[in-house]
N, C-alpha and C positions, 0 to 999 in steps of 0.2 A: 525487601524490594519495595520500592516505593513505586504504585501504581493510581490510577483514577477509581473512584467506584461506578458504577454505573447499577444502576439498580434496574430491576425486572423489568419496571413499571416507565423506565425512560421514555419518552417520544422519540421515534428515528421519522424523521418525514422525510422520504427516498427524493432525492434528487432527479429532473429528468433526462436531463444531457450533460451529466458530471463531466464526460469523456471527449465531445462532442466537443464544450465549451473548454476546455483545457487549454492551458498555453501550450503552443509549440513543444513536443515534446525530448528534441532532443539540444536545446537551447536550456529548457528546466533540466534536464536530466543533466547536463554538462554543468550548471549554475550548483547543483543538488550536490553534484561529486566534489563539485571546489568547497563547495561551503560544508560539508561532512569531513573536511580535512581538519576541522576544528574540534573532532570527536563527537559528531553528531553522527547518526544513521540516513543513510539513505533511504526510503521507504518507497521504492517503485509500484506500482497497482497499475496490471496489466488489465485493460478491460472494455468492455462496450455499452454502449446507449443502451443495446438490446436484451441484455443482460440483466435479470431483475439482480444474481448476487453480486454481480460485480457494479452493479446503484448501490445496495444493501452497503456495500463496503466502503462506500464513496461517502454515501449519506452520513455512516457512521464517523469518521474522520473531516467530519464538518461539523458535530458536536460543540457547541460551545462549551461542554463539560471536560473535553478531550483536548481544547486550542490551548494550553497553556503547558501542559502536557506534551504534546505531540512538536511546540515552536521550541523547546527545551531540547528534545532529543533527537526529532527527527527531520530530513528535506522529504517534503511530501511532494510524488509529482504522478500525475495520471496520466497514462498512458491510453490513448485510444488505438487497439487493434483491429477495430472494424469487421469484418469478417472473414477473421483471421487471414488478412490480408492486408493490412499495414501496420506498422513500425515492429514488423518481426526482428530486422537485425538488431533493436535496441534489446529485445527479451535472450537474443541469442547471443549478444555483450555479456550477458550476466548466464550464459551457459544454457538458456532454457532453447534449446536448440529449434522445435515447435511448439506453439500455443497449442496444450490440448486442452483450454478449457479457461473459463471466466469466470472470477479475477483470477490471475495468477500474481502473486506476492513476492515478490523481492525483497528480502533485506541486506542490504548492503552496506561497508565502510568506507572512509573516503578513500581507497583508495581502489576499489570497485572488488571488494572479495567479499562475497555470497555467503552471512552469516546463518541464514537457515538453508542449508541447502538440501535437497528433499525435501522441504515444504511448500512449495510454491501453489501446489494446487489444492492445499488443505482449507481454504475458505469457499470453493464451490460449492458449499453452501451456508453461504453467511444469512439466506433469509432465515434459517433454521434455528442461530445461532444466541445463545442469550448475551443482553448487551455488556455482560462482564468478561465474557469470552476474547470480547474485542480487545477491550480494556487489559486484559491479562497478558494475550499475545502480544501486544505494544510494550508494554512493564517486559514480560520478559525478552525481547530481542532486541531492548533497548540496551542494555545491560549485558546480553550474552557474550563472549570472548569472540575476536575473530577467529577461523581457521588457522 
């Protein structure tokens, strides 16, 4: 598996309105599914301003160590759910029927089938997380089979 290293000692300098500042997100998200038809992943990250893991996860996927990486395998698109009160139907596209919790993680192929499913809310707590964690989960679900 060919993955990024990220060592212990990496700098993450959390972002303040990763989610906030986002493009439109169901224009990226339509852009993300057309250009994943070329056997990229989709990588949705369901999340809020208010939310230090779902910054944590944000931050980390603005790595300059992760951009050559991540523009290789995956459409990255952030998702602002605000309080747990908008773009729910885009999280419910992808099966996740309610947000119960920040980030919630998508992976997806391009033709929108949900490569980890039961995973979605295994980063709520990415502040926790060591910076190879990230690193690993990217390598492997970039790579995993669809359903």
């Amino acid at each position: 598996m060919n993955r990024p290293i990220l060592p212990d000692a990496t700098e993450i300098a959390d972002m303040a309105t990763p989610y906030g500042s986002a493009p439109d997100p169901r224009g990226a998200l339509g852009n993300a599914e057309y250009a994943a038809r070329s056997g990229k992943r989709v990588l949705a990250v369901f999340g809020a301003d208010w939310c230090p893991d779902a910054r944590r996860f944000a931050s980390v996927l603005a790595l300059p160590q992760l951009q050559d990486f991540l523009s290789e395998r995956y459409e990255v698109v952030l998702i602002d759910v605000g309080r747990y009160d908008k773009n729910i139907d885009l999280a419910a596209s992808y099966g996740l029927e309610k947000v119960e919790g920040a980030p919630a993680i998508i992976v997806a192929d391009g033709d929108g089938r949900v490569i980890n499913p039961g995973g979605a809310y295994d980063w709520r707590t990415a502040r926790s997380r060591r910076p190879q964690e990230f690193a690993d989960f990217l390598a492997v679900y970039a790579e995993a089979p669809a359903p």
